[in-house]
N, C-alpha and C positions, 0 to 999 in steps of 0.2 A: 746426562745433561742435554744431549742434544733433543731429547723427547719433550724438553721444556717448551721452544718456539712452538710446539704442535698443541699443546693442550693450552698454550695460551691464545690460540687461533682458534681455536676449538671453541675456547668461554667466550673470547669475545666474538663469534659468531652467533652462539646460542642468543647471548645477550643482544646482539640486533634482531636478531629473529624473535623473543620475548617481547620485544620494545614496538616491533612492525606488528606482532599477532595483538598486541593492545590497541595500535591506532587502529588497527581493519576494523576490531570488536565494536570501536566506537563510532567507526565509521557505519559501519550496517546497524549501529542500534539507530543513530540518528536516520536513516535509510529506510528502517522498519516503521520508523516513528512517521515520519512522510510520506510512506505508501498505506500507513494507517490510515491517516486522515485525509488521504486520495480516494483511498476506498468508502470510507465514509460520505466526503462530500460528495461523490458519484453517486450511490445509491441513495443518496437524499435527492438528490436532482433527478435520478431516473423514479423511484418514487412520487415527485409531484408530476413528471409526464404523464405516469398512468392513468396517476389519479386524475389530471384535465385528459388524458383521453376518455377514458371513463366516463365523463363528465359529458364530454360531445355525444358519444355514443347513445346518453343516454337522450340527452337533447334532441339527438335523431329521429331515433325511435318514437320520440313524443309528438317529433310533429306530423310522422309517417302515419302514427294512430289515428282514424278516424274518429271524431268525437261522437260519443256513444247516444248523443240526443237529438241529433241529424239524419 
């Protein structure tokens, strides 16, 4: 009988620890979900940078070129 307080410490330890390992779970799914769409919105934005540097670059180049009828 004295073995009783120990396995009843035992369950309900497990059972906070089941209880804690559920909120992490949900805690990092919503975490993954927000670093999703951080990553996303980033590379959309670095995305139009290139593309307007691209864009200068190439407008450089154009006015660097001598026109071919001069």
């Amino acid at each position: 009988m004295s073995y009783l307080p120990s396995i009843a410490l035992a369950v309900l330890g497990l059972g906070v620890l089941g209880v804690l390992a559920v909120r992490m779970a949900r805690g990092l799914r919503r975490f993954r979900s927000t670093l999703s769409m951080v990553v996303t919105n980033t590379n959309d934005r670095t995305g139009l940078i290139r593309a307007r540097a691209a864009g200068v670059r190439v407008a450089i180049d154009q006015r660097r070129r001598k026109p071919a009828n001069q």
